[in-house]
C-alpha positions in Angstrom: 16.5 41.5 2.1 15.8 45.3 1.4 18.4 47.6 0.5 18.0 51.0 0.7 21.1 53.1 -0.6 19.8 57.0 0.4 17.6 58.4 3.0 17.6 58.2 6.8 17.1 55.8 9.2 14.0 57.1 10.2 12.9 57.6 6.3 13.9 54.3 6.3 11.9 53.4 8.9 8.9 54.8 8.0 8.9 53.2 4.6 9.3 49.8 6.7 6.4 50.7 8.3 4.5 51.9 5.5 4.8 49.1 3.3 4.6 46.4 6.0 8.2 45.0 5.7 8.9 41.9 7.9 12.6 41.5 6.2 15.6 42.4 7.0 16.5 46.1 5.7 19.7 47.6 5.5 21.1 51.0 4.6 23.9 50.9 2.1 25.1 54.4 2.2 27.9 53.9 -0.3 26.3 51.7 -2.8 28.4 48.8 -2.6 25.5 46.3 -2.0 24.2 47.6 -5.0 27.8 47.7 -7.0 27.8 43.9 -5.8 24.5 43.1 -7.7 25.1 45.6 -10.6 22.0 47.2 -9.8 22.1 51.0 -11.1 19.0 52.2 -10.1 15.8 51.9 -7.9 13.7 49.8 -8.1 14.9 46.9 -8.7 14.9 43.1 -7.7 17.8 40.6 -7.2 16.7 37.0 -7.3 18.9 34.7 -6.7 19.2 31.1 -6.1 21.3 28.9 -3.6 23.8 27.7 -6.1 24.2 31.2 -7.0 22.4 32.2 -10.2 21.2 35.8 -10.6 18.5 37.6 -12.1 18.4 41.1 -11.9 15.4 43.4 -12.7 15.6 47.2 -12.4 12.0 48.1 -12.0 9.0 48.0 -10.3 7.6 44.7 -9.8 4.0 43.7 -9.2 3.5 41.0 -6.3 2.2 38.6 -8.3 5.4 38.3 -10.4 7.3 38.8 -7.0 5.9 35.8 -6.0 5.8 33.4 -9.2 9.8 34.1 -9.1 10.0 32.9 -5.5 8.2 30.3 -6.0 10.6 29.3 -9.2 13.5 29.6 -7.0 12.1 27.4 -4.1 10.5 24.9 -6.4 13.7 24.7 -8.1 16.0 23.8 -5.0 
């Protein structure tokens, strides 16, 4: 899921567009998505697994450690 804590909706929008996004995004105005995940800044990533565990990067990611951390976290359920 993307979460997007300033902006519009059309900003928004357009950055869903731009980038290709087939995920679910949401706006999160007040931050408290973000206070949830202790994430301070953007970017960042929140990977987490079904039992719960969290791993929380606060920076830009390339794809191809986007991906090798899914995969870890579907291999690993």
């Amino acid at each position: 899921m993307g979460v997007a804590w300033n902006g519009t909706q059309g900003e928004i929008d357009e950055f869903i567009s731009r980038h290709g996004l087939t995920f679910p995004n949401v706006l999160d105005g007040d931050g408290e998505i973000f206070a949830s995940f202790s994430v301070a800044s953007q970017p960042a990533w929140v990977f987490q697994s079904k039992t719960g565990e969290r791993v929380v990067e606060s920076r830009a990611l390339p794809e191809d450690e986007i991906n090798s951390r899914l995969n870890a976290i579907t291999l690993s359920e």
